[in-house]
TIZAKOL-732885 format. One line per 10 residues: their letters; for each residue x, y, z of C-alpha. Coordinates in pm, 1 decimal. Example, Ala and Ser with C-alpha at 12.3 -4.5 7.8 and 13.67 -1.06 7.14 Angstrom:
<nodes>
AS> 1230.0 -450.0 780.0; 1367.0 -106.0 714.0
</nodes>
This chain:
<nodes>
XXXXXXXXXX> 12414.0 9280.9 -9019.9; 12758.8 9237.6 -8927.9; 12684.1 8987.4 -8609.8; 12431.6 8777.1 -8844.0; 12725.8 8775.7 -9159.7; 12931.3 8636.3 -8854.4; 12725.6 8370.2 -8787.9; 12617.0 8267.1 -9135.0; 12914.9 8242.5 -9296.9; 13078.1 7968.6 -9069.2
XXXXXXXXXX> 12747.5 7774.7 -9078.8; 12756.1 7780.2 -9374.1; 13079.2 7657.6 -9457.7; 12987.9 7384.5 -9152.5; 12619.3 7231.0 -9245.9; 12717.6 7106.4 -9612.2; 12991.8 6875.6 -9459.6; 12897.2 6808.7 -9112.9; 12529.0 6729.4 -9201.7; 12608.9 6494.4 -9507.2
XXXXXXXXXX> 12852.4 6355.2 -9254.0; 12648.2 6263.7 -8969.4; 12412.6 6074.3 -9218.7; 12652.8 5932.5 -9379.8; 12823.3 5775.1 -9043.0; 12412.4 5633.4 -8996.7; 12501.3 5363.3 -9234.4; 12550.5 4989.7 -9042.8; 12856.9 4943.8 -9340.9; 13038.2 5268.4 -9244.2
XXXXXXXXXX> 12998.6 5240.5 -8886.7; 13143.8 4875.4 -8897.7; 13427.4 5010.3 -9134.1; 13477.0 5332.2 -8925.8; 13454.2 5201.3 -8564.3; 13708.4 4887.8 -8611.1; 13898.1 4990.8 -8929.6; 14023.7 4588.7 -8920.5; 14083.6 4617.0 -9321.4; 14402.5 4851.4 -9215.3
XXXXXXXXXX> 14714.3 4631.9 -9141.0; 15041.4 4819.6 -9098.4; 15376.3 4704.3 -9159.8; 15530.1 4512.0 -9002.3; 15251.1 4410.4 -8830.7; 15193.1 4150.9 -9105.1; 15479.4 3968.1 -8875.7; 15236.9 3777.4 -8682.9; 15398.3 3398.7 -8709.8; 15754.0 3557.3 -8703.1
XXXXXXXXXX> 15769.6 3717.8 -8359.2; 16141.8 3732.7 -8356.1; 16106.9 3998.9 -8616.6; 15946.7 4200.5 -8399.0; 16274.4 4197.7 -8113.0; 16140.2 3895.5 -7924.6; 16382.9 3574.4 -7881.1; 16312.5 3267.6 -8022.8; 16012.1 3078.7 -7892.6; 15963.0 3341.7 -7661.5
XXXXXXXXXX> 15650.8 3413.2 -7801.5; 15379.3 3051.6 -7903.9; 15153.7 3191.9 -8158.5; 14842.6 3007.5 -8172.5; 14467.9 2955.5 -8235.2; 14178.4 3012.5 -7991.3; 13824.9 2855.8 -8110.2; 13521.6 3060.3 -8011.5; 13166.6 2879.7 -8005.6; 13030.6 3083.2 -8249.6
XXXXXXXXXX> 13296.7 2888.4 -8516.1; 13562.1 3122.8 -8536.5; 13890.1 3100.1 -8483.7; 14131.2 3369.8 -8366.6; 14525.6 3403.7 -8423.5; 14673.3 3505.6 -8030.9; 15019.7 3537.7 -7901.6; 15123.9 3398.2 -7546.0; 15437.4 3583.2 -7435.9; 15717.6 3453.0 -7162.5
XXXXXXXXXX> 15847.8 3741.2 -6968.8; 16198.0 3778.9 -6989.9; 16296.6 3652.3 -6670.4; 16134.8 3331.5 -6708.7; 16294.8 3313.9 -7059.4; 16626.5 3354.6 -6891.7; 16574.2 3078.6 -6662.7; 16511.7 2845.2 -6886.6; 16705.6 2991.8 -7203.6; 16793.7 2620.6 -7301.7
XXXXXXXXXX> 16487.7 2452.8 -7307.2; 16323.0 2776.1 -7534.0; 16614.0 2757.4 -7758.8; 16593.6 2422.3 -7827.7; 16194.0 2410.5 -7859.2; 16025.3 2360.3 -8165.1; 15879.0 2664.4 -8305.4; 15555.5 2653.9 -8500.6; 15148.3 2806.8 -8506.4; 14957.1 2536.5 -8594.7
XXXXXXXXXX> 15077.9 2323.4 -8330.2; 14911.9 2204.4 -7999.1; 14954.1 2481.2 -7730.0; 14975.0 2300.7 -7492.2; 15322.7 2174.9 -7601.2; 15495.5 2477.3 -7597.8; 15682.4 2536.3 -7275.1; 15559.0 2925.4 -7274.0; 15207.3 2754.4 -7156.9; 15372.6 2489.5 -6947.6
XXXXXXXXXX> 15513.3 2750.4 -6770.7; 15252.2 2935.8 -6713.4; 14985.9 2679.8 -6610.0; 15232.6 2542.2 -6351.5; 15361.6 2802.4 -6173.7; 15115.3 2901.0 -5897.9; 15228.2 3278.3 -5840.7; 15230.8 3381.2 -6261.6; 15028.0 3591.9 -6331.6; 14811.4 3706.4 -6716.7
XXXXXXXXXX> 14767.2 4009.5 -6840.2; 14537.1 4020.1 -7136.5; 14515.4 4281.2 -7377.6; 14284.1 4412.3 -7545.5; 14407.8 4589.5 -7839.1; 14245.5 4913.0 -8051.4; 14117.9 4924.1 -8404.7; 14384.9 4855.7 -8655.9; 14646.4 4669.9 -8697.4; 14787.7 4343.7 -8549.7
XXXXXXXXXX> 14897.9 4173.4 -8246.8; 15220.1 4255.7 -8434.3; 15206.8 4577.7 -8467.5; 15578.0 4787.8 -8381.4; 15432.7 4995.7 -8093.9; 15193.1 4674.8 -7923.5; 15509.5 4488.4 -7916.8; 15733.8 4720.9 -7734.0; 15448.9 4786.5 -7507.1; 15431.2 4381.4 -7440.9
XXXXXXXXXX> 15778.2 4337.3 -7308.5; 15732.8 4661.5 -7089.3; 15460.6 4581.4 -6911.3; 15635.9 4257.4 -6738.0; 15963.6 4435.0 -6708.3; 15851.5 4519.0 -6398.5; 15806.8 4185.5 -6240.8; 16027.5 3949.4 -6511.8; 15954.5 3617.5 -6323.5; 15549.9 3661.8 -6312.9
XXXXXXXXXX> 15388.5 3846.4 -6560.7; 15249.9 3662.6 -6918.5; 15104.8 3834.2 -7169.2; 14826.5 3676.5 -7412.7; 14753.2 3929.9 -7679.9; 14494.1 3860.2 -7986.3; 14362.7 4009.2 -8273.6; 13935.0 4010.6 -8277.0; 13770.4 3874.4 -8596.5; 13816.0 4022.3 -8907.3
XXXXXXXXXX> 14167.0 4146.3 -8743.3; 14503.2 3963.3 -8902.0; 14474.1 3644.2 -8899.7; 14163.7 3567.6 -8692.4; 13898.9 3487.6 -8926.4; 13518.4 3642.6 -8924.4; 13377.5 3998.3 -8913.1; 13360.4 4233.7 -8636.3; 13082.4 4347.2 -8444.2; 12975.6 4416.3 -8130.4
XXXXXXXXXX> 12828.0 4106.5 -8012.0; 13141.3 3905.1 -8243.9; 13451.5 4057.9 -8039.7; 13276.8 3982.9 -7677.7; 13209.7 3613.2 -7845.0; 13593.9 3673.2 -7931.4; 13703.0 3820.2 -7570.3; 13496.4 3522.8 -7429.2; 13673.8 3297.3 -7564.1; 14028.7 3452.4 -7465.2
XXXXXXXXXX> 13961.7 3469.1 -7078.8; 13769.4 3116.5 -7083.0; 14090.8 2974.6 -7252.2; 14295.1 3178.0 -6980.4; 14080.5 3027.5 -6690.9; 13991.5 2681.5 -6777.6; 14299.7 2577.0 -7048.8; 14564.6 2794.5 -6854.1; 14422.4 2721.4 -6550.7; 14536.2 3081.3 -6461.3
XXXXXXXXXX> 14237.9 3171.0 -6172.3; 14052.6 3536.3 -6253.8; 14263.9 3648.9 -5920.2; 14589.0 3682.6 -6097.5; 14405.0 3808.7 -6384.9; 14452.9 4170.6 -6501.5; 14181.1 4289.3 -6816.4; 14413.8 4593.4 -7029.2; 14238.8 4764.6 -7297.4; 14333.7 5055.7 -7515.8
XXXXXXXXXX> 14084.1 5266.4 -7722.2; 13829.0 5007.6 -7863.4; 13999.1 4760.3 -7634.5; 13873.7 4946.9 -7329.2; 13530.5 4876.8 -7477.3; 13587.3 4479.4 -7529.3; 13799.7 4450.0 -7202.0; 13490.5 4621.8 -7008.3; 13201.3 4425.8 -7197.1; 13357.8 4080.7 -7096.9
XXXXXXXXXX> 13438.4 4171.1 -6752.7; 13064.6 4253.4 -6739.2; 12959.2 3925.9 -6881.3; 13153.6 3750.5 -6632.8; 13008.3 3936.2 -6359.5; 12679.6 3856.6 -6452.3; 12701.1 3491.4 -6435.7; 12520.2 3268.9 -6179.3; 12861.5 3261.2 -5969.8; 13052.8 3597.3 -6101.3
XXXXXXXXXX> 13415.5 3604.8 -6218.1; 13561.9 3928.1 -6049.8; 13910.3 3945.3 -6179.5; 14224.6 4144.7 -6046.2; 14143.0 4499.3 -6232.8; 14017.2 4610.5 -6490.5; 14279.3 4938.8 -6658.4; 14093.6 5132.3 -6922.8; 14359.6 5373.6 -7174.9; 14217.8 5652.3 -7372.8
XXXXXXXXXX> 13826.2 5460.5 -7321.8; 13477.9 5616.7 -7422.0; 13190.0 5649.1 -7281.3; 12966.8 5454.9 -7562.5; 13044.3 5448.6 -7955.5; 12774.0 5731.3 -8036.7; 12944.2 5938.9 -7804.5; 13266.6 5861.9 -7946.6; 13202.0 5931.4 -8292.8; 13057.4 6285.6 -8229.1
XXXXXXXXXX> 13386.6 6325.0 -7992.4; 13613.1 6227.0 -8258.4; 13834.5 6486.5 -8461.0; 13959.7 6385.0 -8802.5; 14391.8 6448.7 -8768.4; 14320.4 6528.0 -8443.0; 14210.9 6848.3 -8572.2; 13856.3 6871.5 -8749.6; 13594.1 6773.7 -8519.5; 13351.8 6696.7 -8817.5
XXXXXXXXXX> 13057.9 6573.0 -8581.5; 13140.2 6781.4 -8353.8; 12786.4 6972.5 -8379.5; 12587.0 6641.6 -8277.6; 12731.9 6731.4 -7956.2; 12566.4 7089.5 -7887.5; 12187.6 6922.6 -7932.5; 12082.2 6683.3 -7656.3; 11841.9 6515.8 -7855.1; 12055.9 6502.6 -8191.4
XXXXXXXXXX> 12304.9 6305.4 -7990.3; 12061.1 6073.9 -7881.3; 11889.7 6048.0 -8198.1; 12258.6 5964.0 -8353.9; 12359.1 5719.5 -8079.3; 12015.2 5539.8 -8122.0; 12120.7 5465.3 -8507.5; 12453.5 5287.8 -8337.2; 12480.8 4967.6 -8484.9; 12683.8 4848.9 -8236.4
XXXXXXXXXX> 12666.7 5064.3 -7875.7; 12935.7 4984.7 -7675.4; 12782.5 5148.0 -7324.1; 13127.6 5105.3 -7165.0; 12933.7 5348.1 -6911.7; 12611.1 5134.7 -6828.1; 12840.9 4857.5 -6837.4; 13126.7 4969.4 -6552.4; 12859.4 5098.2 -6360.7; 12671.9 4842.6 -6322.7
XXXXXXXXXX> 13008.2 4609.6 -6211.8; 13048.5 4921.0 -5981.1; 12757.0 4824.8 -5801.8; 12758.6 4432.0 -5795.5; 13145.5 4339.9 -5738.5; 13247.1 4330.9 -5385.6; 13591.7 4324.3 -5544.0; 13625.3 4570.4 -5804.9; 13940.8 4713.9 -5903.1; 13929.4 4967.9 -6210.9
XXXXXXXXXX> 14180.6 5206.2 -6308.9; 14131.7 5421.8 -6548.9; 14376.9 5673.8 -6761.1; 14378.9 5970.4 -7039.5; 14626.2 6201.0 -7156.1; 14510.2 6603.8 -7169.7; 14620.8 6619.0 -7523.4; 14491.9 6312.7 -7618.8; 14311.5 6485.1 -7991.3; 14154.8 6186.7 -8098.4
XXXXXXXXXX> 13969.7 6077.1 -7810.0; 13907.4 6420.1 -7579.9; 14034.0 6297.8 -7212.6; 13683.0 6393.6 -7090.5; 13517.2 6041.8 -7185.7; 13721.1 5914.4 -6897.1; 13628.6 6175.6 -6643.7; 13263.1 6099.1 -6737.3; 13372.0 5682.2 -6656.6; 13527.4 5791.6 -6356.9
XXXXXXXXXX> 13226.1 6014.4 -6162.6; 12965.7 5756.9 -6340.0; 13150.7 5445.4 -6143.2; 13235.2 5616.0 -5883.0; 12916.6 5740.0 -5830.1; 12734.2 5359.7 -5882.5; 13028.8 5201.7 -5632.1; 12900.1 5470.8 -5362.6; 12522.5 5277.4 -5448.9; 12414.7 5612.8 -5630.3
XXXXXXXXXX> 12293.7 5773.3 -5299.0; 12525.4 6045.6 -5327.3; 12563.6 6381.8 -5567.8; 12849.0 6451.8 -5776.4; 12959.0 6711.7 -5500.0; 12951.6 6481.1 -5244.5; 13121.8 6204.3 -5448.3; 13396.8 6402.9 -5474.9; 13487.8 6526.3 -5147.6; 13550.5 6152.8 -5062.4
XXXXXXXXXX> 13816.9 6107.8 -5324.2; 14193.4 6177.4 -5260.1; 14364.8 6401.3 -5511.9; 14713.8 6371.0 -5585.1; 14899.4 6633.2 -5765.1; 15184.2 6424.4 -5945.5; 15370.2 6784.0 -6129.9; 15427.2 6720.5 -6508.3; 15298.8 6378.6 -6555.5; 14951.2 6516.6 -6423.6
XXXXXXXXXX> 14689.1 6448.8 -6155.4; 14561.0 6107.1 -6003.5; 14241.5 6082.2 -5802.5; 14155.4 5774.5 -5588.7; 13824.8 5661.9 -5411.6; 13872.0 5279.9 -5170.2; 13633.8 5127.2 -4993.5; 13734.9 4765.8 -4855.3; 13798.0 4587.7 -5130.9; 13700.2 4833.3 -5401.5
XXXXXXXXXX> 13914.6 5070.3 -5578.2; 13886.6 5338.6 -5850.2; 14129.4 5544.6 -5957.7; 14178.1 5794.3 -6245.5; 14502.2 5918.9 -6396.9; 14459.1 6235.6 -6634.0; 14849.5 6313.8 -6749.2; 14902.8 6627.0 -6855.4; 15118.3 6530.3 -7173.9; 15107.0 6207.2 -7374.0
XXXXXXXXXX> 15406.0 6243.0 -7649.9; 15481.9 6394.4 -7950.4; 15212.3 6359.2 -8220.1; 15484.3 6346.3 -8547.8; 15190.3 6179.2 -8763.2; 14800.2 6123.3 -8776.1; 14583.8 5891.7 -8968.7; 14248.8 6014.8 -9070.7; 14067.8 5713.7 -8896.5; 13925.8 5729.6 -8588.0
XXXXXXXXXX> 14010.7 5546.7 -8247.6; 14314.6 5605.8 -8433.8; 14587.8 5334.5 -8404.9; 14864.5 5481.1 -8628.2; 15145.1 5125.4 -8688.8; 15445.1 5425.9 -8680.0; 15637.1 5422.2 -8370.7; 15638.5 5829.6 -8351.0; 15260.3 5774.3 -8291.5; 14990.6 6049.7 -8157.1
XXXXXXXXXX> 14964.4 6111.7 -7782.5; 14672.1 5900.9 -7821.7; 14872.8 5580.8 -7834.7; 15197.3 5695.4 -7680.3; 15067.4 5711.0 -7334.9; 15030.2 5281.7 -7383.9; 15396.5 5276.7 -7307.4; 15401.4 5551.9 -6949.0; 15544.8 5417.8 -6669.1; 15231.7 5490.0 -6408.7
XXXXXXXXXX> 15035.8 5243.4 -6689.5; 15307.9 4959.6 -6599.5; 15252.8 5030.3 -6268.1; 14945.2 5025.9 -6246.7; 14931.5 4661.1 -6372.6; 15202.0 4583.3 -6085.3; 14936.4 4715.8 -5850.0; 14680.4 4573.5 -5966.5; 14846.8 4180.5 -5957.3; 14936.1 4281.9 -5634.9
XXXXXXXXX> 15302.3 4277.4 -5674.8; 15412.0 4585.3 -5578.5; 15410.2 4811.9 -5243.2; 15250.6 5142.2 -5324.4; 15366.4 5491.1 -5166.5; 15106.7 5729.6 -5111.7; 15150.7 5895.7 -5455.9; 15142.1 5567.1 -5664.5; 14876.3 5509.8 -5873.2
</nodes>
């Protein structure tokens, strides 16, 4: 009696929420509002045409508009790095500042499109929130610290986000990301070699979808990596994974039946198979470049979903001919003390690495919404590992400006 009075009594204290929950998180309307939460602006991310607000210098940032084909039209900062800025202090000072004007005036993209060794990063943000947001702006200027002279950054909020007009979706934000890199390629005549794809969260999704589509076409588009932060495996998957606060894991029981989780993920709306999707780039890019990276206390998003995108890839680069076992004996390990482990796998011109760090910052607040992307700068681990140094370096890897050591990611 005393071992079924065990069992009972958390079940059921369990079924009447988690039960009403899961059917609840079937609807099309709460999985849109739930997955990209693009109603949720935080101040002072509502600072999108005043970028000096936000600890830039003037002009140093050209807010603009990208078209997509499907009619909409999305609101996107280009960024100078700071030592470009410096080199040409004058000539930004004394620009005219403005949105709605022609891009290709500003000197930001006249810099860029002429100078054959720059180099774009283009990132992909999570749900919530702004280009503008505090946190994405710090983690802007950090990321070209490292190489002042080379490294742009074009950041833009999907549809339905900020300023960008439309409605998300699945098949909306790849129409969106399309339109991004094809701008990148063909208006900033920046080539997909000094291209780098960053996404965080539901970025990691976008970021991987459109490097798929581009490596699908007739002649692919293999770009210079591909660095996932804090990804998922597909959105089913993610919303069983996901822990209200970090703490109540309210679909966490979808998880313990096989066949509930795939009867859940099959009532996705919008899928997201981030897995299918690297794997199959895995197996078709002769130069593939992916680096993916997780914190261990990561509560929002459980650090797992990457180790499940790491073995999957690795397993389709090695043509899928090999077991788990195997795969793994033929990846270098690197134990890298407090900030965690990093695993790498080469062949030729293929790389995959994975960087689980064993801490990733204070979590001082939580939002209840999940992929959470709290706008405070004391942020969960989930979003504080956006602004780790191995992340920056990683992108100085992966353009190719940097000479790794042995331990370097």
């Amino acid at each position: 009696m005393g071992l079924i009075s065990s069992i009972s009594i958390p079940l059921a204290c369990i079924v009447p929420i988690w039960v009403p929950a899961t059917l609840f998180c079937c609807l099309p309307w709460v999985q849109k509002q739930m997955l990209y939460l693009h109603w949720v602006t935080f101040w002072p991310g509502k600072w999108l045409t005043e970028p000096e607000r936000c600890g830039f210098l003037r002009n140093q940032v050209a807010p603009f508009r990208i078209p997509t084909k499907d009619g909409e039209r999305l609101f996107a900062w280009l960024i100078a790095p700071i030592g470009v800025y410096s080199r040409n202090l004058d000539r930004f000072v004394n620009s005219e500042p403005g949105v709605d004007g022609d891009i290709e005036r500003k000197l930001v993209y006249k810099l860029l499109r002429s100078d054959p060794e720059a180099r774009l990063l283009i990132y992909f943000h999570g749900n919530t929130g702004t280009v503008a947001q505090d946190r994405r702006t710090e983690e802007y200027r950090m990321y070209s610290a490292g190489a002042s002279e080379k490294i742009f950054v074009l950041t833009f909020d999907y549809r339905g986000f900020g300023k960008s007009t439309g409605t998300p979706s699945e098949s909306g934000l790849l129409n969106d990301a399309d339109a991004v890199v094809d701008w990148a390629l063909t208006v900033a005549n920046v080539p997909a070699e000094r291209i780098v794809l960053l996404g965080h969260s539901l970025g990691t999704a976008v970021a991987t979808g459109i490097a798929h589509r581009y490596g699908q076409l007739e002649d692919p588009v293999e770009f210079a990596g591909i660095i996932l932060c804090a990804s998922f495996t597909n959105a089913g998957n993610a919303f069983s994974a996901y822990s209200i606060a970090g703490v109540l894991p309210i679909l966490a029981p979808i998880k313990m039946i096989p066949a509930f989780q795939a009867w859940f993920s099959r009532r996705m709306r919008d899928t997201w198979e981030t897995q299918d999707r690297l794997a199959t780039l895995a197996r078709q890019s002769s130069k593939f470049r992916l680096v993916v990276v997780h914190a261990e206390d990561d509560l929002v998003m459980p650090w797992n979903m990457t180790q499940q995108l790491f073995q999957s890839t690795l397993k389709a680069a090695m043509l899928d001919d090999v077991s788990e076992l195997e795969a793994a004996e033929k990846v270098r390990t690197i134990d890298l003390g407090e900030a965690g482990k990093q695993e790498i796998w080469k062949s030729g011109a293929v790389s995959i690495s994975k960087l689980i760090a064993k801490h990733g910052g204070e979590v001082l607040c939580r939002f209840f919404v999940p992929f959470a992307s709290p706008a405070d700068r004391h942020a969960s681990d989930h979003n504080t590992m956006m602004k780790w140094n191995p992340l920056s370096l990683a992108i100085l890897e992966c353009f190719g400006l940097s000479t790794p050591p042995e331990h370097a990611v």
